[in-house]
C-alpha positions as CSV (number, residue, x, y, z in Angstrom):
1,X,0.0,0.0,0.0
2,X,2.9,2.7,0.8
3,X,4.3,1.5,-3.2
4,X,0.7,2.7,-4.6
5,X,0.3,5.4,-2.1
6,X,3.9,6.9,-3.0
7,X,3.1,6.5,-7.0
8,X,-0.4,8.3,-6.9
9,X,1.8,11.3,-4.8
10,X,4.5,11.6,-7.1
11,X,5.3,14.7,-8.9
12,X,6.8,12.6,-11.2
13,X,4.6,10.1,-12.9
14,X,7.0,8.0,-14.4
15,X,9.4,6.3,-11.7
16,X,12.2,3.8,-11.7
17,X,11.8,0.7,-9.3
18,X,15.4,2.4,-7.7
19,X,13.0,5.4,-7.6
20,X,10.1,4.1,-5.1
21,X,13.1,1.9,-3.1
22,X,14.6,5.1,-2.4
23,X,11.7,7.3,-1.2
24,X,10.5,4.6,0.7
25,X,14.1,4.6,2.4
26,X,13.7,8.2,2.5
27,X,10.3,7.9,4.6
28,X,11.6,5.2,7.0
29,X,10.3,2.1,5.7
30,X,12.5,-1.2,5.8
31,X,11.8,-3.2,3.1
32,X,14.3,-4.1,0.3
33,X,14.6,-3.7,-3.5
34,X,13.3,-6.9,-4.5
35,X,10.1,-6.3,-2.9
36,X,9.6,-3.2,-4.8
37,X,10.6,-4.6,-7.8
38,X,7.9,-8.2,-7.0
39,X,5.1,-5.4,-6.1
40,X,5.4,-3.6,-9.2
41,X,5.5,-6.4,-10.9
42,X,1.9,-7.5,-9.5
43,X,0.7,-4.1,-9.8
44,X,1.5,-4.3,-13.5
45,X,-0.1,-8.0,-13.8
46,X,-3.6,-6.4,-12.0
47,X,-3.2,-3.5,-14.4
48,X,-2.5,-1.3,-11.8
49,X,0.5,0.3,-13.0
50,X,2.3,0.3,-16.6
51,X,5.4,-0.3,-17.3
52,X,7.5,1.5,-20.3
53,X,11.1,0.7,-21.8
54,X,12.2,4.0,-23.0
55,X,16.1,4.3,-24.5
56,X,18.6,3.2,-22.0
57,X,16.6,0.1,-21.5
58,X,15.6,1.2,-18.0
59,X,12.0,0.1,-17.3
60,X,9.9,3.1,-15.6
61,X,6.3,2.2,-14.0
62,X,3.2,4.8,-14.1
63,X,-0.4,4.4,-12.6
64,X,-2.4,3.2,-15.2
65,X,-5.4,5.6,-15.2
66,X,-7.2,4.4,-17.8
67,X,-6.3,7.3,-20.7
68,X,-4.3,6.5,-23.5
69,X,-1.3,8.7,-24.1
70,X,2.1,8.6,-25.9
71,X,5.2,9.8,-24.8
72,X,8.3,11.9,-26.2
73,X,11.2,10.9,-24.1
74,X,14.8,13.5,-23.8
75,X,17.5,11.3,-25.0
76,X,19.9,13.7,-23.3
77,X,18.2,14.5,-19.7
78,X,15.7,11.9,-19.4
79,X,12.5,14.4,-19.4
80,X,9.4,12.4,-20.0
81,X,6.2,14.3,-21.5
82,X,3.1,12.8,-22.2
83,X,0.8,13.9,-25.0
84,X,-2.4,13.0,-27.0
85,X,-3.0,13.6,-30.4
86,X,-6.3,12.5,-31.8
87,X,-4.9,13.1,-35.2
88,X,-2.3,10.2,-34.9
89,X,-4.6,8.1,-32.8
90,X,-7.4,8.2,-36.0
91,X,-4.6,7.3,-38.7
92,X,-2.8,4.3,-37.1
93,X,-6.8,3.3,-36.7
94,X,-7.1,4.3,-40.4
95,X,-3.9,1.8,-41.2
96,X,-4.9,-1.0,-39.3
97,X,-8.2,-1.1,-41.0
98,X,-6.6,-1.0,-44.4
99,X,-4.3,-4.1,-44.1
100,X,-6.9,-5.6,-41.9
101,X,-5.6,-5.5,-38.3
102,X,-7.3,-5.2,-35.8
103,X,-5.1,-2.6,-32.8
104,X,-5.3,-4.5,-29.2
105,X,-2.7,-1.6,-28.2
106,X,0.0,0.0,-29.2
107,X,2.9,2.5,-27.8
108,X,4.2,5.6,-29.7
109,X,7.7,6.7,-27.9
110,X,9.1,10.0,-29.8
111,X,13.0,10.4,-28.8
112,X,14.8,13.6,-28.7
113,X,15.8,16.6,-27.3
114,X,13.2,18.7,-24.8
115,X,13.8,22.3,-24.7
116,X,15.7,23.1,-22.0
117,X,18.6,20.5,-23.7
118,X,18.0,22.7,-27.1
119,X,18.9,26.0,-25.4
């Protein structure tokens, strides 16, 4: 319960298990890596949480809340923003139908560099 409690307060929504070990450490609590890693992973079997494999093979969780988004990911700092575009969502749809598949999901990862790495 203190995992999901310290994922839905987060500022940052998309966390390393490292991430929740630490700030569980941080608050006091003994418990060890593993553990956070073995809840995570059952959070992500009851589709509690998602997990994502952006560049640097380093798998970051979320609390899945249902809406679909995509992400563009900093391949310099590590920023992670989230974004919807109903224009993309409508022509993978659009693609699918012509070749006949049918989408059960699908992930769209942009890499790059945010802003603040431009500048």
């Amino acid at each position: 319960m203190k995992i999901l409690e310290l994922l839905s307060q987060s500022e940052n929504r998309h966390v390393t298990a490292e991430d929740v070990y630490k700030a569980l450490l941080e608050s006091g609590e003994d418990i060890g890596l593993a553990t956070v890693y073995r809840v995570l992973t059952q959070f992500e079997g009851a589709g509690i949480v998602q997990r994502h494999y952006f560049e640097g093979n380093q798998s970051v969780f979320e609390l899945a809340e249902g809406e679909h988004h995509d992400h563009m990911v900093c391949t310099k700092c590590g920023a992670i923003e989230e974004f919807v575009d109903a224009t993309i969502e409508k022509r993978q749809e659009a693609i699918a139908k012509e070749r006949g598949f049918e989408i059960t999901d699908h992930s769209l990862i942009l890499y790059g560099r945010c802003r603040d790495c431009r500048e």
